[in-house]
C-alpha positions as CSV (number, residue, x, y, z in Angstrom):
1,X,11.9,-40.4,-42.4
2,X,8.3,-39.9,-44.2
3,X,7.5,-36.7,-46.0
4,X,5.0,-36.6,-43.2
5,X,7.8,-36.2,-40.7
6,X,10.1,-34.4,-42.6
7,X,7.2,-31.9,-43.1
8,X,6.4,-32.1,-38.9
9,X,9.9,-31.8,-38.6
10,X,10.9,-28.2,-40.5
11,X,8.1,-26.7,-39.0
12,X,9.2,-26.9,-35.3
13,X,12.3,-25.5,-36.7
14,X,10.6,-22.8,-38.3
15,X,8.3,-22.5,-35.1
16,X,11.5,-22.5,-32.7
17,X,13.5,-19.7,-35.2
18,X,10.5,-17.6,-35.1
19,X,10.3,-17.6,-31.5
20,X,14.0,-17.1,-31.2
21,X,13.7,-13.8,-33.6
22,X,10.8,-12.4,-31.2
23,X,12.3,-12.9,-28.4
24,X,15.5,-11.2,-29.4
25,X,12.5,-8.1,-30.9
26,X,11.1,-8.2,-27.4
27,X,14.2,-7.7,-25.6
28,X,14.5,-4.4,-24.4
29,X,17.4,-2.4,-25.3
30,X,20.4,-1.4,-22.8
31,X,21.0,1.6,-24.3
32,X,19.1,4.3,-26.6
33,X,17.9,2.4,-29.9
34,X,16.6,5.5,-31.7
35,X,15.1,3.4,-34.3
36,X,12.9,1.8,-31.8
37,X,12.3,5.2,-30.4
38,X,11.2,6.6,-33.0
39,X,9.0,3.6,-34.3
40,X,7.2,3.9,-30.3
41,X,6.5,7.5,-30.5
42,X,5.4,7.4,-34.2
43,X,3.2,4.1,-33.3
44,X,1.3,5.8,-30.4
45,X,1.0,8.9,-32.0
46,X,-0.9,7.5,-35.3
47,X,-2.7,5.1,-32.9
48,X,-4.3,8.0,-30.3
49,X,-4.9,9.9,-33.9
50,X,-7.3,7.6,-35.3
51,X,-8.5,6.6,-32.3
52,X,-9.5,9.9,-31.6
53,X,-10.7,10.3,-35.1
54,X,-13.0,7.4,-35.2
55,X,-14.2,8.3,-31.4
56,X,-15.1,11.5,-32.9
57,X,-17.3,10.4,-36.1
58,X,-18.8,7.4,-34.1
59,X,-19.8,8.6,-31.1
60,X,-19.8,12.3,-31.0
61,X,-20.5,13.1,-34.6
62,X,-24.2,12.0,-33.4
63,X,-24.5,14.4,-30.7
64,X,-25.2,18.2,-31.7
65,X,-22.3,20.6,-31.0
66,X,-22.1,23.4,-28.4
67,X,-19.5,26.3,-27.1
68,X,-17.0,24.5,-24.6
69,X,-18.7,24.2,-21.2
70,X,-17.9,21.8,-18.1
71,X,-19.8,19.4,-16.6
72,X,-20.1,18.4,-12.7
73,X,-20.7,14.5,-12.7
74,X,-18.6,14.0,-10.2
75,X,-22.1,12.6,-8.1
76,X,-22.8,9.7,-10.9
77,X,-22.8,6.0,-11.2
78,X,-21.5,5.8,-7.2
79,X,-18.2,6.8,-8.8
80,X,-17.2,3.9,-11.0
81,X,-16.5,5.9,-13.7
82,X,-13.8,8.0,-11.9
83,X,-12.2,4.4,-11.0
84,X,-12.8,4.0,-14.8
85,X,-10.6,7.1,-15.8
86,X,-7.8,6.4,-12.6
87,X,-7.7,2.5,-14.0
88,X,-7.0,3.6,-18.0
89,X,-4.4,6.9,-17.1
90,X,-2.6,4.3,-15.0
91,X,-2.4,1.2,-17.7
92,X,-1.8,3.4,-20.6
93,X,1.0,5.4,-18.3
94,X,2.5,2.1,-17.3
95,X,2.4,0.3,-21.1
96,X,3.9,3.7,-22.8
97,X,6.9,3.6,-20.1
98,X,7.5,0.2,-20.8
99,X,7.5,1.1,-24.6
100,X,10.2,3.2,-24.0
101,X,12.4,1.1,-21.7
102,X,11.9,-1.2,-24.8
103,X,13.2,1.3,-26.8
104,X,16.0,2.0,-24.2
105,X,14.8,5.8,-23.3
106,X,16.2,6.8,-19.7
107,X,14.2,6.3,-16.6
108,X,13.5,9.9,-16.1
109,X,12.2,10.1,-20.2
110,X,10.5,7.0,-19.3
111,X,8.4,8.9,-16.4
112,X,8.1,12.2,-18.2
113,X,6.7,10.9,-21.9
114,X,6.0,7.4,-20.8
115,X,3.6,7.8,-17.8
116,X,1.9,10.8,-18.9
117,X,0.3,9.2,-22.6
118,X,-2.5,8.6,-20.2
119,X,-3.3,11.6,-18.8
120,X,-2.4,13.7,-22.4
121,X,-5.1,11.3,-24.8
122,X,-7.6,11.2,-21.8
123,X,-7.5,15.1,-21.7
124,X,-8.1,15.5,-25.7
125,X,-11.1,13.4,-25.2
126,X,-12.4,15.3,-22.2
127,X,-11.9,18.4,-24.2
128,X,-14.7,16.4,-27.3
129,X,-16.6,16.5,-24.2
130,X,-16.8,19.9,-23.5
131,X,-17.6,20.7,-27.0
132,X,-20.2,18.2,-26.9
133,X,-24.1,19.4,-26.0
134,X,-24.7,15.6,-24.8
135,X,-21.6,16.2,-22.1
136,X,-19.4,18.5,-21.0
137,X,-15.9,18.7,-19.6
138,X,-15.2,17.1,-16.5
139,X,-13.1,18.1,-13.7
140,X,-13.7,15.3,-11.8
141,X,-12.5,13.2,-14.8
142,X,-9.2,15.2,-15.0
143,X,-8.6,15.0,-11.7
144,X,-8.9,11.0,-11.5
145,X,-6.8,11.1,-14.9
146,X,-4.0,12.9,-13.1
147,X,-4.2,10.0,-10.2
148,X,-4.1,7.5,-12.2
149,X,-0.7,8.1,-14.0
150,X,0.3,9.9,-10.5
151,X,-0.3,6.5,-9.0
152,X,2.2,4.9,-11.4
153,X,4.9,7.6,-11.4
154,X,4.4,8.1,-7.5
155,X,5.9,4.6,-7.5
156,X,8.8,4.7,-9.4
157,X,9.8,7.4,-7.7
158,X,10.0,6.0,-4.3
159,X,10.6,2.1,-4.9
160,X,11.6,1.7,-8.6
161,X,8.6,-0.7,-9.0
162,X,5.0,-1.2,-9.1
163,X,4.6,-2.7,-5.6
164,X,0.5,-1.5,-5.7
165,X,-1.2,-2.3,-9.1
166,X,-5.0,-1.1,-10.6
167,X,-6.5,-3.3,-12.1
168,X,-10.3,-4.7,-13.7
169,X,-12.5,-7.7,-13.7
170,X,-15.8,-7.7,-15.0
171,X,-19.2,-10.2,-15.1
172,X,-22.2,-9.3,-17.0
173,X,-25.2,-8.3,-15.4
174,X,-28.9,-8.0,-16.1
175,X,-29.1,-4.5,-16.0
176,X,-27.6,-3.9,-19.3
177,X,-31.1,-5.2,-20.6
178,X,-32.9,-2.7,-18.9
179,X,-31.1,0.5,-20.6
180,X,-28.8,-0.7,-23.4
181,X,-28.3,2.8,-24.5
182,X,-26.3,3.5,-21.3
183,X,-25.1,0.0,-20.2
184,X,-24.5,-1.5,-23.7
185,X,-26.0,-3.4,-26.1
186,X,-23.9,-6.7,-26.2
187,X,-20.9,-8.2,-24.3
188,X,-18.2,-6.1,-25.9
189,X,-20.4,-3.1,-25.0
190,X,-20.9,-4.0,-21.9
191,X,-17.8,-4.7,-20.8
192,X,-17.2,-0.7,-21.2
193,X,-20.0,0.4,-20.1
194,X,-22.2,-1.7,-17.6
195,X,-20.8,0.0,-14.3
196,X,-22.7,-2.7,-12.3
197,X,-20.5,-5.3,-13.6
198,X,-17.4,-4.1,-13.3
199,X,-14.4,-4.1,-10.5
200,X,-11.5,-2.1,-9.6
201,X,-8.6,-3.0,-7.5
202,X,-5.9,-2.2,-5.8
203,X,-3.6,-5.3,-6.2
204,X,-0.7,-5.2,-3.2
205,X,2.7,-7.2,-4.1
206,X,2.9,-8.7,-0.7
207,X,6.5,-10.1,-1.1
208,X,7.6,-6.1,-2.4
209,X,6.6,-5.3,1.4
210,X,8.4,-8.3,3.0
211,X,11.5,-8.8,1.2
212,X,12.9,-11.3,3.9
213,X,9.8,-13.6,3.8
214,X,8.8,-16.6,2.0
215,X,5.8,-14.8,0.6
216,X,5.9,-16.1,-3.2
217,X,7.3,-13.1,-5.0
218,X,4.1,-13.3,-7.2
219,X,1.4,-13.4,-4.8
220,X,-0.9,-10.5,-4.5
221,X,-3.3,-9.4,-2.1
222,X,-6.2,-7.2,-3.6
223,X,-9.4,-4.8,-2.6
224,X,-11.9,-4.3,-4.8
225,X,-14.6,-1.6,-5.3
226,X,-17.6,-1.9,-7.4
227,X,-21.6,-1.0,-7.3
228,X,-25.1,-2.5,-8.6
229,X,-28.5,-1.4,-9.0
230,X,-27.3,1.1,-11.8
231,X,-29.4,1.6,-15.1
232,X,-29.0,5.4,-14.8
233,X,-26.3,7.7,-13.8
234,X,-28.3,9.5,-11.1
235,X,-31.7,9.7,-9.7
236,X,-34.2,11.0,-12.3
237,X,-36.0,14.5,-11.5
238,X,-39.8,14.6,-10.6
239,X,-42.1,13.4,-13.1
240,X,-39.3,11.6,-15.2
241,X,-39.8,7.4,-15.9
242,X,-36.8,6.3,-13.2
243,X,-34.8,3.6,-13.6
244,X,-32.8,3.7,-10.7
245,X,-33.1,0.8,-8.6
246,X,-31.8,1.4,-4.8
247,X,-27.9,1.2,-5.7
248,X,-25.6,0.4,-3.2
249,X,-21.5,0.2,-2.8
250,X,-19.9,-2.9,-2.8
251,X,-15.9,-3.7,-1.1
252,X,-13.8,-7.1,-1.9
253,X,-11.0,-9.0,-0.7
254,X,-9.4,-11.6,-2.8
255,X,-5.9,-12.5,-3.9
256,X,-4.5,-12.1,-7.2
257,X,-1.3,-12.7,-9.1
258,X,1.1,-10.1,-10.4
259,X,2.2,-11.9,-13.8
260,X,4.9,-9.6,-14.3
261,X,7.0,-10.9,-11.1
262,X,6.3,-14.8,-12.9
263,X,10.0,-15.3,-13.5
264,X,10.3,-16.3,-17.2
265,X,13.6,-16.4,-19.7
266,X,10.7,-15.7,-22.1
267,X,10.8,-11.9,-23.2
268,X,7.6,-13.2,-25.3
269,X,6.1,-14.4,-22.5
270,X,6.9,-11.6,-20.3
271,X,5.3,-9.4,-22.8
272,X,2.0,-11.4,-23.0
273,X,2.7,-11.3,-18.9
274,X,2.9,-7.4,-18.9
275,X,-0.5,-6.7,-21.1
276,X,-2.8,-9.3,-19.3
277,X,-1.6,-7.8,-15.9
278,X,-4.1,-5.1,-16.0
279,X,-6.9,-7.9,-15.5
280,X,-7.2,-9.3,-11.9
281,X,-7.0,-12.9,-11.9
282,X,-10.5,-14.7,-10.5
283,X,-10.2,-15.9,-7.1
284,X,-12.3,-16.6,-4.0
285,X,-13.4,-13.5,-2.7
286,X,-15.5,-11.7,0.2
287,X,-17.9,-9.0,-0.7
288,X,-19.1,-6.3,2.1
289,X,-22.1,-4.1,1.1
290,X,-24.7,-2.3,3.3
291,X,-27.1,-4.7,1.4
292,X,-26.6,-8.0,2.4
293,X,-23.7,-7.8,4.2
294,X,-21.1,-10.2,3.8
295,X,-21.2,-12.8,0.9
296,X,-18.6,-15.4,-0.2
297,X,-18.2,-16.0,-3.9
298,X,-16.3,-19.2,-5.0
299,X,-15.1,-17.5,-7.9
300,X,-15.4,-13.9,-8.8
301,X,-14.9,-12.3,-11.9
């Protein structure tokens, strides 16, 4: 055998016993592993802290301060950003109870800490807001935070699975040009903050509802919601320059996939499965708006 080959050789073995060691990592535990316990809960909580800390000296840090005071916005951007707050309280409710089954925390501990990371880092940045001259703090955006991970929980509770899934696709949009400082400057930007561009869903296992079928145990039927013609959050008072451009709702069907049900020995692939979950997969898909009524799209994003 050439050095060539010998080399080609050791590092497939390498490859394979570092796969072997992750997957064994990424099997979750049967019973309580307190040292993956504690390495979840000390993980998350340095994460959300310096999250929070950056959020704080990057974005509000630029906005003068003010005495806590709420904010009604419950009227803006047609709504998308409630769909915004219900989308994040459920994924980051759904990832941290999967941490802890990981760790092998009990069902019920997996509901109570797990689901509720969401809603608990989502309120600390609501209550930035209401400190915060620029915004204030949002009931509107507590109450879709308390959906969200009530979405998730709600499940458990009454099937043991996640038989209805949220989740986001997104295209870019022109719009973003014409107010960067709402809509984002630039793709990463705009992926969080062009409204116009973005998509919720509601993703329905169809297979969880018909156990006895042949239904692919994977396949997901899915209704979207989304809007366009935003550059501004509402419409502009008398005399101000508007920007608002005749917004209307827009409603989807499509299909979509639910990686998690793929079946897979893989516990790496299974986690790659679980993360990339929260992002519909692009499919046909039939629009309906007041607009221009019905419109097919070959492939939406």
């Amino acid at each position: 055998m050439s050095v060539k080959h010998t080399i080609i050789a050791c590092l497939i073995t390498f490859s394979s016993f570092s796969q072997s060691k992750l997957n064994t990592f990424l099997t979750p535990s049967d019973t309580l592993n307190k040292p993956r316990r504690n390495a979840v809960i000390i993980s998350e909580a340095s994460l959300a802290t310096l999250t929070l800390v950056g959020l704080n000296q990057l974005w509000y840090a630029d906005y003068p301060k003010s005495k806590f005071h709420t904010f009604n916005d419950n009227s803006e951007w047609l709504q998308m950003d409630k769909l915004g707050h219900v989308f994040s309280a459920y994924q980051f409710g759904r990832l941290g109870a999967n941490a802890l089954q990981w760790s092998g925390v009990s069902k019920k501990n997996q509901l109570i800490y797990g689901s509720t990371i969401g809603v608990a880092f989502l309120t600390v940045v609501e209550v930035f807001d209401g400190f915060s001259e620029e915004w204030g703090f949002s009931w509107g955006d507590m109450a879709a935070n308390v959906t969200g991970a009530g979405l998730y929980v709600g499940q458990e509770l009454l099937w043991k699975e996640q038989r209805v899934t949220i989740k986001y696709s997104f295209h870019r949009t022109d719009y973003a040009q014409q107010n960067p400082d709402k809509l984002g400057n630039g793709l990463s930007e705009e992926f969080l903050k062009d409204y116009n561009g973005q998509t919720y869903w509601l993703s329905f296992n169809l297979h969880s509802f018909f156990k006895d079928s042949k239904i692919p145990i994977w396949l997901n039927v899915a209704f979207g919601y989304g809007a366009d013609g935003m550059v501004s959050g509402t419409n502009p008072a008398d005399g101000e320059i508007s920007y608002y451009q005749n917004p209307y709702r827009q409603y989807y069907f499509s299909l979509d996939i639910d990686l998690t049900r793929i079946k897979t020995n893989s516990h790496v692939l299974r986690t790659v499965f679980d993360v990339f979950n929260m992002i519909k997969v692009p499919f046909p898909a039939l629009e309906f708006n007041d607009k221009n009524g019905i419109k097919f799209h070959g492939i939406y994003f």
